[in-house]
N, C-alpha and C positions, 0 to 999 in steps of 0.2 A: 400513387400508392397510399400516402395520406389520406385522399378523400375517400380510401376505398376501406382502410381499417377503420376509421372512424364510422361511418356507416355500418361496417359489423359490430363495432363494440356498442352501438346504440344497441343494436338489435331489433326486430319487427316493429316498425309506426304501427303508433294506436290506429281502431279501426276509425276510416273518417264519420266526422257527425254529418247525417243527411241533411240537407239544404229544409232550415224549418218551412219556409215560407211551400216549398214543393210538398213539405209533408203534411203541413195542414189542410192544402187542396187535395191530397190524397186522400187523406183520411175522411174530408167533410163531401167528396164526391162519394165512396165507398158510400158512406151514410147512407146520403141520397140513393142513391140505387139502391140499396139495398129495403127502404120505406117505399120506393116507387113501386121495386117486385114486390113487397109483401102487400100492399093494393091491392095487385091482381089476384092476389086472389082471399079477398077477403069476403066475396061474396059469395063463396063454396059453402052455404049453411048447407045444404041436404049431404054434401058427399060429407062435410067437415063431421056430422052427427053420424051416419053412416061408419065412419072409418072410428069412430070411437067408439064405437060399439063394440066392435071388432078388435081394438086395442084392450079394453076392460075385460074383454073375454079373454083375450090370449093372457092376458096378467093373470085372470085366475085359472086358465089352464095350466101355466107354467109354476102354480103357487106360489107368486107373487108374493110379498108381505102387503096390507089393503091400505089404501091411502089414509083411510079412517082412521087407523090405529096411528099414523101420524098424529091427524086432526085435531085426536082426541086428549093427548095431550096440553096442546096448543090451549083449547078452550075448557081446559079447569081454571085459567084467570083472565077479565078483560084484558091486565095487562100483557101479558105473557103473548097472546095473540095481538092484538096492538102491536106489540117489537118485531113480529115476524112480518107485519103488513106491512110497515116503516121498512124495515132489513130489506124487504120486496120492490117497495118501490122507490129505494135511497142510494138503496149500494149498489147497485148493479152499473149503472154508467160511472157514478164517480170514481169507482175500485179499477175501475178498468183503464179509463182516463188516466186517474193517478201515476199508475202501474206507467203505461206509456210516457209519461211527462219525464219519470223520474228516470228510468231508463236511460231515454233520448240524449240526458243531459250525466251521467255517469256509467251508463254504459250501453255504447251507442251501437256496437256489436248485437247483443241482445236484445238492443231494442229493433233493428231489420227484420230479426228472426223471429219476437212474439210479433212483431204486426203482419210478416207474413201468414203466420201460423193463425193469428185473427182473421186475418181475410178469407183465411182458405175455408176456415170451418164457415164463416157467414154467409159466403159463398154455396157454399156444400147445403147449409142449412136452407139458404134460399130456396133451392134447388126442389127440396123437400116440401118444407111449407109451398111450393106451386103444384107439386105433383102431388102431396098427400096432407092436402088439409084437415084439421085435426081439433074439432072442439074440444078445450081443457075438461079435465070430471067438473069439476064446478059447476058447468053448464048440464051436465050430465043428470038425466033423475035416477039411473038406478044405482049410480053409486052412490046417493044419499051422503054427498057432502055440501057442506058449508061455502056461501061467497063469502067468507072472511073478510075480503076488504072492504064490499058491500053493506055485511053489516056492521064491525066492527072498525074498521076505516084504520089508516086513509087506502083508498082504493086508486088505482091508475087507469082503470076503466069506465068506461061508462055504458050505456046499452049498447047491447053490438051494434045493431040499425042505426045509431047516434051518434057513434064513436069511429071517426073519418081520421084520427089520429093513429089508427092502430089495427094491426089484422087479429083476431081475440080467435081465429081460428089456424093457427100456426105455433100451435102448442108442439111438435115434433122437429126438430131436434129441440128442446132447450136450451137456448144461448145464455140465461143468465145461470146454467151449470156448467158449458162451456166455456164461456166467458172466465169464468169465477174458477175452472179447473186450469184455466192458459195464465190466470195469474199467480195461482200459488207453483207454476209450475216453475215459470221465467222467473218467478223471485226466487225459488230453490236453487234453479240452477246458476243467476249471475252473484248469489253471494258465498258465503262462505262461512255463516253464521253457525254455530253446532244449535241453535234456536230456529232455524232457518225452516224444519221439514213441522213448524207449528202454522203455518200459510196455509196446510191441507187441510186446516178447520175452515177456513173460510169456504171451498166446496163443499165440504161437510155438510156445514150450516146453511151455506143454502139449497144445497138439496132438501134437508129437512126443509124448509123453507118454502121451497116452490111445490113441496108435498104438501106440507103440512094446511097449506092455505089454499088449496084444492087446485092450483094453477097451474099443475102439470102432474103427467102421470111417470111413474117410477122410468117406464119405456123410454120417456123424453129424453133423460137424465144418460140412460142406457145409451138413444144411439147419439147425442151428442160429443159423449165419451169416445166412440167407437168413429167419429168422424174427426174427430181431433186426435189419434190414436194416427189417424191415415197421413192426415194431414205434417204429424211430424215427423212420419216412416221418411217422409219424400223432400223434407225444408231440412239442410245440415246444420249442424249444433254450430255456432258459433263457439271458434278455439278458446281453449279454457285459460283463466289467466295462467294457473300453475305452469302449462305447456308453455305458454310464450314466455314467464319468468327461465323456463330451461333450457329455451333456446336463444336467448339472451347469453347468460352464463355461459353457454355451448361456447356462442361465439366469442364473450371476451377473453376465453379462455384459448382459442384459435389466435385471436389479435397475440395476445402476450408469446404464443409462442411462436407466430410469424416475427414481432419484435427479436427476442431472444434469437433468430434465427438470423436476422438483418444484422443484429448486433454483432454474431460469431463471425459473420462473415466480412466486417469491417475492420477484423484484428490483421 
């Protein structure tokens, strides 16, 4: 009877921390597969041109606002474009890394659920990038923009034909808006900060971002939202601390009065 009250008056064990050594084979496999399929199909130039054309037209069928009018901000000062080219190719894996790191080791609940919730969309995203490859406007001549990191640097690319590190035609979904909307999301949700819902500048900024520097079209942004949308329909929220402090409480309040009850009956 002892070891059964004490056990409720604890109340719910934290959730356990995943075995790190398993999750970083996890994580650095996903990787890999995930650079292997974007490979395949990095050599889709005709359809990848093809299918952006058809993207740039449905944007201004649907009156899009124009990526240019991003751009155009950007480049009224070297430097101002220079921070978005750095913002481009700085933040995007270390925000996201971070994000996981810190999780894993204060809340490890939350941390199962954004890496599910990463997997699913990267996944998803893969999926895309092989069926509908996607030259960014950049590459694009009639939307008459700017290679930003090209010319004003630092750039993460290099010529498509040249650049074996990277698919440069897998601009559909965008992952560093996904990415970047799965981390202000998991930070919303595992703190408890009234500063907390300021994390949504970080997609924010880089949506402007991956516009502004012609590296993805508004559409990108569009269905990588709408795949991460899915992807959290279906992965359940990790219980909230509030709820587990109440059923804590619940129970010590059960224990005292299973006591008081042992107690009356020992008169």
């Amino acid at each position: 009877m002892t070891s059964r009250t004490e056990a409720a008056a604890a109340g719910p064990t934290r959730p356990a921390r995943p075995p790190l050594v398993r999750e970083l084979l996890l994580v650095a496999g996903l990787f890999l597969v995930y650079k292997a399929g974007r490979q395949l199909a990095a050599d889709h130039t005709g359809e990848a041109f093809h299918n952006a054309h058809h993207v740039w037209d449905f944007e201004r069928a649907v009156h899009l606002p124009g990526e240019a009018a991003v751009q155009s901000l950007l480049l009224h000062g070297d430097t101002l474009v220079h921070l978005a080219n750095t913002y481009y190719a700085t933040v995007h894996f270390p925000a996201t890394a971070g994000l996981l790191v810190w999780l894993y080791l204060r809340r490890p609940a939350h941390y199962v659920w954004t890496r599910r919730a990463l997997a699913a969309l990267t996944a998803a995203a893969l999926v895309l990038h092989l069926t509908f490859p996607l030259a960014p406007p950049r590459m694009l001549g009639e939307a008459g923009l700017i290679d930003t990191g090209r010319v004003y640097g630092p750039s993460v690319y290099g010529p498509p034909k040249a650049d074996h590190l990277s698919n440069q035609f897998a601009a559909m979904p965008s992952l560093h808006f996904g990415w970047a909307l799965m981390v202000a999301i998991a930070l919303v949700v595992a703190t408890r900060s009234r500063w907390r819902w300021l994390w949504l500048l970080h997609p924010l900024l880089t949506l402007l971002v991956i516009v502004g520097t012609a590296n993805h079209y508004w559409l990108d942004a569009l269905a990588a939202s709408a795949l991460l949308a899915l992807a959290l329909l279906v992965i359940p929220l990790p219980r909230p601390a509030r709820a587990t402090a109440g059923r804590r409480r619940r129970a010590e309040a059960a224990v005292g009065a299973e006591d008081n009850t042992l107690v009356g009956a020992a008169r």
